[in-house]
C-alpha positions, -999 to +999 in steps of 0.1 A: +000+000+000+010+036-008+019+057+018+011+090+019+027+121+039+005+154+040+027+181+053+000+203+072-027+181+072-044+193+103-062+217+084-080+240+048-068+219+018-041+196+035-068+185+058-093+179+027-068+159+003-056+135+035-096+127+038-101+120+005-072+099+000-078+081+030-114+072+021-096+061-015-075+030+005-044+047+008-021+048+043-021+086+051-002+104+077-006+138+086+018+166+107+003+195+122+023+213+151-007+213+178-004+176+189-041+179+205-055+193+173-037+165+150-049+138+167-084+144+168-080+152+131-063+122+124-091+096+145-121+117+122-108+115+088-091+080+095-056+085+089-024+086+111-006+117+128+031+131+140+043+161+148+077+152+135+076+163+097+115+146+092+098+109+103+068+113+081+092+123+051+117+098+054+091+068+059+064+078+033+061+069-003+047+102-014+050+134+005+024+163-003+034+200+012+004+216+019+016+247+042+011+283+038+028+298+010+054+321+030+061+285+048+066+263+020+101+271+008+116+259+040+093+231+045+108+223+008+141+225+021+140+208+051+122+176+036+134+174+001+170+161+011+152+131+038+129+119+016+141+082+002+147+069-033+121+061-058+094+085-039+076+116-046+075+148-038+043+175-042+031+207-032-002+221-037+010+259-034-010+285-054+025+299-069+048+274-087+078+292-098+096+291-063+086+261-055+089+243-083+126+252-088+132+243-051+123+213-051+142+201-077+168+218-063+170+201-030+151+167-036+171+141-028+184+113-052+161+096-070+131+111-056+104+123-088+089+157-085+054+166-094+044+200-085+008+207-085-017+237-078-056+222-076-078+249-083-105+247-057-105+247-018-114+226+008-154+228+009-157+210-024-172+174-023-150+153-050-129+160-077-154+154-103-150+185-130-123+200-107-097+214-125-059+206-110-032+219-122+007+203-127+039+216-139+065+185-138+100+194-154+099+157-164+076+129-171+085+102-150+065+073-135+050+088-104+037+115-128+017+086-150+000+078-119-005+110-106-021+120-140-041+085-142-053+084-106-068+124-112-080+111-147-100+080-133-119+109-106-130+130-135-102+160-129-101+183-158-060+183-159-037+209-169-001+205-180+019+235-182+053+252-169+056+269-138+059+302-153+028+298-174+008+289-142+022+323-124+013+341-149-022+329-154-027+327-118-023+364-117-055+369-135-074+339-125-068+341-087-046+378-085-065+401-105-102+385-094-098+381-060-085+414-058-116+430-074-136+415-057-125+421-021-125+459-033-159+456-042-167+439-009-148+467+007-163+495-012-200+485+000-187+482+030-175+517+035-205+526+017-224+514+047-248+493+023-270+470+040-264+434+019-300+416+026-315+445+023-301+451-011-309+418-025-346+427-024-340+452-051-317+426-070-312+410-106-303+373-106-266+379-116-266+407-084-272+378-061-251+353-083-220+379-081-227+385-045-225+351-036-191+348-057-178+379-039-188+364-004-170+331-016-142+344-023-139+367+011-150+339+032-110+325+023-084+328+048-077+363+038-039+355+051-044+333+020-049+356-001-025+384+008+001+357+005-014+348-030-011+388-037+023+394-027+040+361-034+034+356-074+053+386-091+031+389-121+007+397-100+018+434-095+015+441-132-021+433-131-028+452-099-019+484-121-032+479-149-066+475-134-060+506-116-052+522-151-079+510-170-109+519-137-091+554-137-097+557-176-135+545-174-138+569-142-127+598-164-149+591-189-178+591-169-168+621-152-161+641-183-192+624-205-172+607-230-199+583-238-183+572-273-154+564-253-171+546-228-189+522-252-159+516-274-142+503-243-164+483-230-171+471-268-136+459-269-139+440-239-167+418-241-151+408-278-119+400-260-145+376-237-137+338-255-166+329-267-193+350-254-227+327-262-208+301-242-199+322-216-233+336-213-255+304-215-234+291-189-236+321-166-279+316-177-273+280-161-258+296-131-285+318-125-315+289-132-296+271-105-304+292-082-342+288-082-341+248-097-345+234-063-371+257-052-394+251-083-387+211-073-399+218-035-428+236-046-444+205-056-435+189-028-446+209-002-472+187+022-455+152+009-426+141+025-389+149+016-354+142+021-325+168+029-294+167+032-274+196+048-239+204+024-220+213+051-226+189+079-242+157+058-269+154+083-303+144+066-336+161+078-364+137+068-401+147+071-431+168+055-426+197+042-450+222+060-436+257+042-415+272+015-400+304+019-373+324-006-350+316+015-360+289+038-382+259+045-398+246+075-401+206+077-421+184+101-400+159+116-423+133+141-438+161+164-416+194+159-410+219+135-373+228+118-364+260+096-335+252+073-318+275+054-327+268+014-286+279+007-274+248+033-294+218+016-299+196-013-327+178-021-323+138-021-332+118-053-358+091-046-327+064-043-310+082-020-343+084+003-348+050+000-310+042+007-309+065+037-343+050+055-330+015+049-301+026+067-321+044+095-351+030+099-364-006+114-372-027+088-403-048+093-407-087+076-443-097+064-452-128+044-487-125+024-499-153-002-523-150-029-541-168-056-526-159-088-537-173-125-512-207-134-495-187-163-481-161-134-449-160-134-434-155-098-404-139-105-418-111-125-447-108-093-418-105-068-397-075-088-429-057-093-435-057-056-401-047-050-404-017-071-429-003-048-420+027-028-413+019+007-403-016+000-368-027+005-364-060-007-389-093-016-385-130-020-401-160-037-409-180-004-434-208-016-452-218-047-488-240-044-507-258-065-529-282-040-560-292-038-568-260-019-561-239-044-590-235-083-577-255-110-561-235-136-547-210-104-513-208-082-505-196-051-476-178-046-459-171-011-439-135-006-420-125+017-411-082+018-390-061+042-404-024+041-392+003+066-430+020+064-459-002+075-482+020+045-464-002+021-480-033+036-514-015+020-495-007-011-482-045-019-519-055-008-534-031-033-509-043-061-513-078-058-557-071-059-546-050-091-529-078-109-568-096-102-556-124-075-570-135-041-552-128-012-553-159+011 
């Protein structure tokens, strides 16, 4: 089995990847410096811990850095020289440059290098459409399986050099997040009340809002070490100060021709702009999907399942709100925030209440015509809401029973006693006698 070092495991991304790997079958360790903190990490995501960074480099199979940015250049060079022949070494820092070079600099004999940047952060659920990016200097073996293991989880995977990434990173992470924290900054000092601005909103208000609060929710240490550690990032910082000085101006001094002709310019720049737009139309139709589904629902009973927690609220639901619901579960009430759930499919309620409920045998015979056949009787029954699984117990022909008739024995687990009515009204549907 693979063993895996995460270097700052404890916590944010580091903490993420060792879970995930962990739940994939692979022997994860994990180093944090709070020993009280790593081990009660380490017992809920099932993996091991130390505090010794040296042990868990020298004894692992693959070591991932996954430490602050301003830390990882002497985490690089303190590990890169212990680590032992035919391993591999990874970061998953936002700027690759530095790090990149360092660790091929100081990696000990032997030992493959495969830096990597994945694009998203640790609230994410799998690595299905995730994009993750790697810059190897060379394509050795431990890169084939790195590339092959994020192929088989559905990664969208970017090759590219370290430079490349820098510089794209300072528009993609750089240039965004810093608009966007002004903008949160601007309504800020503007003293403007958020909820009470989103009654007065357009769809793609609330959608950039929500993008905007996304991106400020971050460790903002994070992202000042993402603004001041990648050096093409400073370029972009003034030119954006250029370009919102020019549109200012022409506000200011009514240079509508102006005006237009730049903004003209930069929505052709956009790639692709029917693309970009349908898919921005998906983003906003996603936002009211769910509560178009519950509205039909509301009265019956529903499963859902909280996206930050996973704990499933199962019951009726009594109300629907814009921005809540209220479900009945046994004798109380619960509001839920619409933002914090998902609605579970019908599989995934079924799957869930086989889990959680007490499941109930009952046997029932009935009279069918000869040409029945009892296989085809016993999946129908199964299909039945409520009804976890049935069996063929007994097949009769006697003298009891008309000539020209069988009687068929089932036996059906269900988890809700209304089933029992539904497998009785079936089985007088298909025209037989229940005995």
């Amino acid at each position: 089995m693979v063993k895996i070092a995460v270097i700052g495991g404890t916590r944010g991304l580091g903490r993420w990847i060792a879970k995930f790997l962990a739940e994939k079958g692979f022997d994860v360790l994990i180093t944090g410096r709070n020993v009280t903190d790593g081990e009660l990490v380490s017992k809920k995501i099932g993996t091991g811990y130390t505090n010794n960074n040296s042990l868990a480099a020298e004894t692992s199979d693959v070591v991932i850095i996954s430490v602050p940015i301003h830390a990882t250049p002497n985490i690089i060079k303190e590990l890169a020289p212990l680590m032992k022949p035919g391993s591999l070494l990874m970061d998953v820092t936002s700027v690759k440059e530095e790090s990149s070079h360092l660790m091929e600099q100081y990696a000990a004999e032997g030992v493959e290098v495969v830096p990597s940047h994945p694009m998203f952060g640790p609230r994410i659920r799998s690595l299905d459409g995730q994009v993750v990016v790697l810059t190897p200097s060379v394509d050795g073996s431990w890169y084939t399986k790195v590339y092959k293991f994020l192929e088989h989880e559905n990664t969208r995977i970017i090759v590219t050099t370290p430079e490349i990434h820098d510089r794209m990173m300072s528009i993609v992470q750089g240039l965004t997040h810093f608009a966007y924290v002004s903008i949160a900054a601007t309504i800020d000092r503007l003293d403007i009340d958020i909820k009470e601005s989103r009654k007065f909103a357009s769809p793609i208000y609330n959608l950039m809002l929500d993008t905007i609060a996304r991106i400020t929710a971050q460790n903002p240490y994070l992202v000042y070490s993402i603004q001041t550690s990648n050096k093409y990032i400073k370029d972009a910082h003034e030119t954006f100060n250029e370009t919102f000085n020019e549109l200012k101006n022409m506000i200011a001094d009514g240079d509508e021709e102006g005006f237009v002709h730049a903004m003209s310019n930069a929505a052709k720049h956009i790639d692709d702009l029917e693309s970009a737009l349908g898919r921005s139309d998906k983003a906003i139709s996603a936002l009211s999907e769910e509560v178009n589904i519950l509205k039909n629902l509301v009265g019956r009973e529903v499963g859902l399942k909280h996206i930050y927690s996973g704990k499933v609220h199962v019951g009726m639901l009594e109300e629907l709100k814009p921005e809540f619901l209220v479900l009945k579960l046994n004798n109380s009430s619960t509001k839920l925030k619409l933002s914090n759930v998902e609605i579970l499919t019908d599989k995934e309620l079924k799957d869930w209440k086989i889990n959680n409920y007490p499941l109930r045998s009952y046997d029932v015979s009935a009279v069918f015509p000869e040409s029945a056949d009892p296989e085809v009787v016993v999946a129908t029954v199964q299909g039945l809401e409520g009804v976890v699984d049935a069996e063929v117990m007994d097949t009769y022909s006697g003298s009891q029973i008309p000539e020209g008739s069988i009687s068929i024995t089932l036996r059906y687990l269900v988890f809700d006693d209304d089933a029992v009515l539904e497998v009785e009204k079936l089985l007088k549907g298909f025209g037989c006698q229940i005995r």
